[in-house]
N, C-alpha and C positions, 0 to 999 in steps of 0.2 A: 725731216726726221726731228722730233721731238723728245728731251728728253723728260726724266723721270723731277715731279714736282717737291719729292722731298729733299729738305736739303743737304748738301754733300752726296747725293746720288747722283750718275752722269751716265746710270743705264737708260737707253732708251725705255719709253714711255709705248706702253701697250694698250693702255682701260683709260680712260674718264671717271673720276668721281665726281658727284655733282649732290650738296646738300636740297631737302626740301623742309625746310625750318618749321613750317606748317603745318607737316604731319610726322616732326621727327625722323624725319629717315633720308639714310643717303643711298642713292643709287650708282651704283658700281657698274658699270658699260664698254662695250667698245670705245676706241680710242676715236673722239669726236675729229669732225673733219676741220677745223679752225680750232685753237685754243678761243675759249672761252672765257672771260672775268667770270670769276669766283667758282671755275671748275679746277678742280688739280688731276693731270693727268701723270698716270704713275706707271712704273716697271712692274714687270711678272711677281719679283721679290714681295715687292710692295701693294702687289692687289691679293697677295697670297696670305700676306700680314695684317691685312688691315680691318679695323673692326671699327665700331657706332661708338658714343657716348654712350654712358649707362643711360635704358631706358628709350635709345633708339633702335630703327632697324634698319639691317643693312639687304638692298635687293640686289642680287647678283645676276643681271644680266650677261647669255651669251656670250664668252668672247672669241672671234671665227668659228662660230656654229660648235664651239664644246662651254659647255656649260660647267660653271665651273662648282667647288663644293663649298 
């Protein structure tokens, strides 16, 4: 179990976010099977909160087959 990458959270970690520098944008996913260098995986709170830099975009992938808004 993994918890949530922001800090001072110690909810469990549900999504992967993952930057793609090159086209701007981060993609928001299910929660990856290994922790990953330079991915931050986060809580429901926190994938519910989270948004781009100005100017990027954010793609929200499924998470257990509900898509999220």
């Amino acid at each position: 179990m993994r918890t949530c990458s922001r800090t001072a959270c110690t909810a469990t970690a549900v999504a992967t976010m993952t930057y793609v520098y090159a086209d701007s944008t981060a993609v928001l996913g299910p929660l990856s099977i290994q922790p990953e260098p330079g991915a931050y995986d986060l809580c429901t709170r926190h994938v519910e909160r989270t948004s781009a830099p100005l100017g990027w975009e954010v793609i929200r992938l499924p998470l257990d087959g509900v898509t999220p808004e």
